[in-house]
N, C-alpha and C positions, 0 to 999 in steps of 0.2 A: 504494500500500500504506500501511495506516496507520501512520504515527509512531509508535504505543503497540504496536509488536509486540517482541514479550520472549519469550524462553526459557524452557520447564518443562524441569526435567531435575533428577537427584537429585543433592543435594550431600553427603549423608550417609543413612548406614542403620543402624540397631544396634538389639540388643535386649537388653532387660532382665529383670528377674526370674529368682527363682529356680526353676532346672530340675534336678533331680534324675538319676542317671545312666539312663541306658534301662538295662532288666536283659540281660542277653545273650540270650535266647531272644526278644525282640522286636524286631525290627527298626523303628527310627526311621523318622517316613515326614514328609511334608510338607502343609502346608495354605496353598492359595491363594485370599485374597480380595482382592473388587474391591468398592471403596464407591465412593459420587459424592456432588458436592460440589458448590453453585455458586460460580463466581467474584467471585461480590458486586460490589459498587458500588464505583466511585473511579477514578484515573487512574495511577496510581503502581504497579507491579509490589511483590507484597510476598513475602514464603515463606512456609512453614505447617509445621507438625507435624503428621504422622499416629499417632495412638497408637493402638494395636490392642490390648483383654485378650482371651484366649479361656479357656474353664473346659470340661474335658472332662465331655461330656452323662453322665447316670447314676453319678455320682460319689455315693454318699452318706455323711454327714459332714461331716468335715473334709478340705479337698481338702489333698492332696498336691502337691509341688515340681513332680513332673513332669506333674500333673493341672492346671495354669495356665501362662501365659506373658503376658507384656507385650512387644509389640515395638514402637519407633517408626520413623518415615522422615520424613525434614527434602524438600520440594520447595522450590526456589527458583526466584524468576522468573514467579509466579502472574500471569498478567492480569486484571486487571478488567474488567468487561464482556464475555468471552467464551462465559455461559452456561456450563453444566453441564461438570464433569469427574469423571471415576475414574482413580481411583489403585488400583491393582493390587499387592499383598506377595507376597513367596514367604517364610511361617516354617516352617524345617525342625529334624531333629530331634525330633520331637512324638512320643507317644504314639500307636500309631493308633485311628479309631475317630472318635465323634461328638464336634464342636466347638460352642459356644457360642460367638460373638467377634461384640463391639462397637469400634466407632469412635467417635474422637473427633478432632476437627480445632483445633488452635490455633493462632489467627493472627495473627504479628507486622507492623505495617506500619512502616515506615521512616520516619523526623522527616528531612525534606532536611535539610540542612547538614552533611554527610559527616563527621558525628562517630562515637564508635567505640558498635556497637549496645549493647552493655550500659550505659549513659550515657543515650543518646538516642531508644532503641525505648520505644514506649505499654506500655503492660500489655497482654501477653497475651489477646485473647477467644477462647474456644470456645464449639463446637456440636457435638451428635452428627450421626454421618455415618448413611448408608441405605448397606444392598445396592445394586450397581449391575445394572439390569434393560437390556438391549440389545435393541432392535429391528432387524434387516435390513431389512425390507419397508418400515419408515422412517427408516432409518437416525437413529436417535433413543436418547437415552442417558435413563434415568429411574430414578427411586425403586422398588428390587422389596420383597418380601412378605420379611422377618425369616425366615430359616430355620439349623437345621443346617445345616453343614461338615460334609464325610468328610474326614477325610486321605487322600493319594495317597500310589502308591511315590514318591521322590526324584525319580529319575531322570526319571520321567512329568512332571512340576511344569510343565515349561516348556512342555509340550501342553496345556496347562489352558486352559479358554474364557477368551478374555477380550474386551472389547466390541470393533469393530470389526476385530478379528484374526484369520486363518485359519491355523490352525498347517499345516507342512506346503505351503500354496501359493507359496509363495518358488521352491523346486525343480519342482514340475509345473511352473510358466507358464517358468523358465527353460530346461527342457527342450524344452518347446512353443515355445519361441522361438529355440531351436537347429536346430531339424530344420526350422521353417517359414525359417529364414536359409538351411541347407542346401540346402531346398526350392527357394528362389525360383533363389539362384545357378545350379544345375544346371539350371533351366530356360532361365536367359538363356544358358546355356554352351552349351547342345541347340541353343538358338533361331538364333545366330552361330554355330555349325555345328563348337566347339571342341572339343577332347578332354574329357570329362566323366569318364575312368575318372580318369586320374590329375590331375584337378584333386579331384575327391572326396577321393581321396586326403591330399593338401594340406590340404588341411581340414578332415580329420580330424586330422590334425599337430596342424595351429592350432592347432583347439581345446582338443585334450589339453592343450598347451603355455600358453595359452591359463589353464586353472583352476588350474593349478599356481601361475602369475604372479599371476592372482587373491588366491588362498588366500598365496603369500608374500608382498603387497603391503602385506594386511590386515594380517597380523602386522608389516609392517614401522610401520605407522600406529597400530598397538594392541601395545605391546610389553606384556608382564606374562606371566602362566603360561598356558601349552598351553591350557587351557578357556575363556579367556578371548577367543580368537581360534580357537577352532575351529569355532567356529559362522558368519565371516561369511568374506567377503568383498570386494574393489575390483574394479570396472569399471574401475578405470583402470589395474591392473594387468592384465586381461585384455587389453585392448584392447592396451596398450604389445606384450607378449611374443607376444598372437597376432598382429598383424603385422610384427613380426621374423620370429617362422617360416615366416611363410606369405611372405617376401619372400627367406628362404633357401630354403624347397622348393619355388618356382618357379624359383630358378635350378637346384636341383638336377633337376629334371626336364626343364628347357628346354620350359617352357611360356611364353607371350606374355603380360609381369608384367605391364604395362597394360591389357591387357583383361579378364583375371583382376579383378584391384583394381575397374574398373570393376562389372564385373558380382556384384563381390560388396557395394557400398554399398548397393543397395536391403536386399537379405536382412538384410546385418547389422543396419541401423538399424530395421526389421522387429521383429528380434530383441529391441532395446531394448525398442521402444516393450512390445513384452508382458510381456519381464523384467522392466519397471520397475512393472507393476502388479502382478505380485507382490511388489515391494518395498512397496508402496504396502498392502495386506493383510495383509501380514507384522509393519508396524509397524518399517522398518527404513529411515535414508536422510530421519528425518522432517522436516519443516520446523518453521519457529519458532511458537510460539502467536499468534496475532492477532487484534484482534474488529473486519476488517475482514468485511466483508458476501463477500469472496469467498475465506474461509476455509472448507475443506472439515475436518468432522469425522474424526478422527484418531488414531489412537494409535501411539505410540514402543515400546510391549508394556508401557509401566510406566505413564505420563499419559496419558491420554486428553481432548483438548482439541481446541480449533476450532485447524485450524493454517494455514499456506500449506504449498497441497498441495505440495510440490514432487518427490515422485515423479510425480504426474501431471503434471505439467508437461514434466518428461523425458522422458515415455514420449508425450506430445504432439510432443514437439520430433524424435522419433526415427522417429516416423510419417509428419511432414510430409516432414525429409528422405529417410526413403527411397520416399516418392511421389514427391518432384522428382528425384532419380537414377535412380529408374526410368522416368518419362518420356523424360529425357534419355539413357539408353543406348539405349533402344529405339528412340526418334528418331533416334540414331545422330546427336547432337548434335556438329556440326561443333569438336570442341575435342580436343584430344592427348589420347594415350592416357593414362591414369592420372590425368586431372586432373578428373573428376563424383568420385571416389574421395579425392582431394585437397581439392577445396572442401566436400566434404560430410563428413569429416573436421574440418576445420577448423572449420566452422559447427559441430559436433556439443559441442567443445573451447568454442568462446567460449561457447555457451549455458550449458554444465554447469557454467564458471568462474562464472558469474554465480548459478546455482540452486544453487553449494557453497555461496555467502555467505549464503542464506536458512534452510540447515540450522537445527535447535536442536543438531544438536552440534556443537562447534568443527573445524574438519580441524588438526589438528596436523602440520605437517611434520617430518622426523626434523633440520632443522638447526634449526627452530624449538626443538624441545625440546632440544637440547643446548644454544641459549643460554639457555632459562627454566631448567634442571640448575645452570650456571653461576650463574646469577642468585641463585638460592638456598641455596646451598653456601658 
C-alpha cells in the first residue's frame, strides 16, 4: 500500500451569510449539492475550502436575506495524485423552490517544518468547482452540465443521489444476508439430522439480541445526541451479544452447543461477506484515501475519493471463511466440537483488527476518550 495514503474526512462545517426568518406559512426545506474536484499534483496531503453561494432562481431585483446563502466546509487530509473527487453539502433551512449555486474550492498547502499554519501556510489559491456527473456503467466521477437545484423536504436530504451511493441498500443486503445465514445453518442442521425447530428458534433470539447490541454498541462509540447514532451501527456489537445469546439459548433448550456453533460459521460469515457490501454502497465503514493503483473508487456519503476499499475487503474475508467452514463441517472435519466455529471466529477478529486501522475514520474507544477528556480539561 502506498506510503502517501491520508484521510479525507470533515474537520469543520459552517455557514455564512445573511438569512432572513422563513415566514411561518413556508416550510424551510433543504438543498443538496455534489461538485468534483481534482486532486492536483504534489506529495504532501493538504485541506481545502468549499465555498458554496446559491441565489434563489426568479428573484427579480434586489435579492432578499432569505433569497441567498453562502455556506462553507473545510476537508482535510486531501491526496494528491488520487484523480477526481466530490464533495457532497446538505444546506438547510432554505426557501423552497429553484436554486442557482456555484462553487469554489481554496486551497491551503502546508510549509513542512511544523510551524503554526497562520505563520507558515502559502497564500491561498482557488478554482471554480463543476456539478459532479456519476457514471455506474463506469463507475467514473466527471464534470456535468451547470443546472438548477430544487430544494427537498429536510427530512428527505439524506436520500439524495449522490455519486457512488445507494441510499437504502445498507438494510436490503443486510437483511438478504440474515435469512441466507439463517438459510445455510438450517440446512446443515437438516443435513446432520439435528432438531431444526428449536435451533430456528435460537436464532431468532440471537439475532433480535443481536441488533439491539449493535445499535447500543454504536452509541457506545458515537456518544452525542439520539440522531447522531440512530442511523448506524457495530458488527462488533452484534456479533459480541448475539453469541452470548445464542450460547445461553442452547443451554436453555438442551440443544448440542458445539454442533450448533459449528454449523452456524458458514451462514454467519455468508452473512458478512453480503452485509459488508452494502456497507460498501452505503458509503459507511470507508477506508482511507490512497492513489495507490488498487484503490477502489468510493465515497464516505460526504468525499468521494479513490480509497482502500476496505469494506470489500471484509466482505472478501467473510466469504472465504465461511467457504472453508463449510467444507470443513461437511467433511465432518476430524477436530472437537465447536472448534471450525472457534478458528473461524478468530481468523474473522484478527482480519477486521487489521482493516479497523485502514478506516478514514478513527475507532475511538470509550477508555481512549476518557483519557483524551482528561487530557484536555
Amino acid at each position: 500500500m502506498s506510503g502517501a495514503v491520508a484521510a479525507v474526512g470533515a474537520a469543520a462545517v459552517q455557514s455564512t451569510g445573511a438569512r432572513a426568518e422563513t415566514p411561518e406559512s413556508v416550510e424551510p426545506e433543504a438543498l443538496v449539492v455534489t461538485l468534483c474536484f481534482d486532486s492536483g499534483e504534489g506529495s504532501d496531503p493538504y485541506s481545502a475550502t468549499i465555498r458554496l453561494t446559491g441565489r434563489r432562481a426568479g428573484i427579480r431585483g434586489m435579492p432578499k436575506a432569505q433569497d441567498t446563502f453562502t455556506h462553507e466546509e473545510t476537508v482535510d487530509g486531501i491526496v494528491p495524485g488520487t484523480g477526481p473527487l466530490s464533495i457532497t453539502s446538505w444546506v438547510y433551512g432554505l426557501q423552497p423552490g429553484e436554486w442557482t449555486v456555484s462553487g469554489e474550492l481554496i486551497r491551503r498547502e502546508a510549509v513542512p517544518g511544523g510551524a503554526r499554519p497562520s505563520s507558515r501556510w502559502k497564500r491561498p489559491s482557488s478554482l471554480p468547482l463543476h456539478p459532479a456527473a456519476w457514471s455506474w456503467r463506469r463507475w467514473r466521477l466527471s464534470a456535468g452540465q451547470a443546472a438548477t437545484l430544487r430544494t427537498r423536504w429536510a427530512m428527505a436530504a439524506p436520500l439524495a443521489r449522490i455519486p457512488a451511493v445507494i441510499p437504502g441498500i445498507w438494510p436490503a443486503l443486510s437483511a438478504l444476508g440474515a435469512l441466507v445465514a439463517l438459510g445455510v445453518l438450517m440446512a446443515i442442521l437438516a443435513h446432520e439430522r439435528e432438531p431444526v425447530g428449536r435451533s430456528l428458534a435460537v436464532s431468532l433470539i440471537a439475532v433480535g439480541a443481536g441488533l439491539i447490541g449493535a445499535k447500543a454498541w454504536y452509541a457506545v462509540l458515537h456518544p452525542g445526541p439520539w440522531r447522531q447514532w440512530i442511523g448506524g451501527w457495530a458488527v462488533d456489537g452484534f456479533l459480541a451479544v448475539a453469541l452470548i445469546t445464542t450460547v445461553a439459548g442452547l443451554l436453555a433448550f438442551n440443544l448440542p452447543m458445539g454442533v450448533f456453533l459449528d454449523a452456524s460459521a458458514p451462514g454467519l460469515f455468508f452473512g458478512v461477506a453480503i452485509g459488508r457490501l452494502g456497507c460498501f454502497f452505503t458509503g459507511c465503514c470507508a477506508g482511507r484515501c490512497t492513489r495507490s493503483r488498487w484503490g477502489v473508487w468510493s465515497s464516505d456519503r460526504r468525499v468521494g475519493a479513490r480509497r482502500i476499499p476496505t469494506q470489500l475487503l471484509e466482505s472478501a474475508t467473510g466469504l472465504l471463511i465461511g467457504i472453508a467452514s463449510a467444507l470443513l463441517v461437511l467433511d465432518h472435519a476430524p477436530t472437537g466440537p465447536g472448534l471450525i466455529f472457534v478458528a473461524a471466529f478468530g481468523t474473522y477478529i484478527a482480519v477486521r483488527q487489521f482493516l479497523l486501522r485502514l478506516r478514514a475514520e478513527p475507532r475511538k474507544y470509550s477508555w481512549r476518550r476518557s483519557l483524551m477528556s482528561r487530557a484536555t480539561a
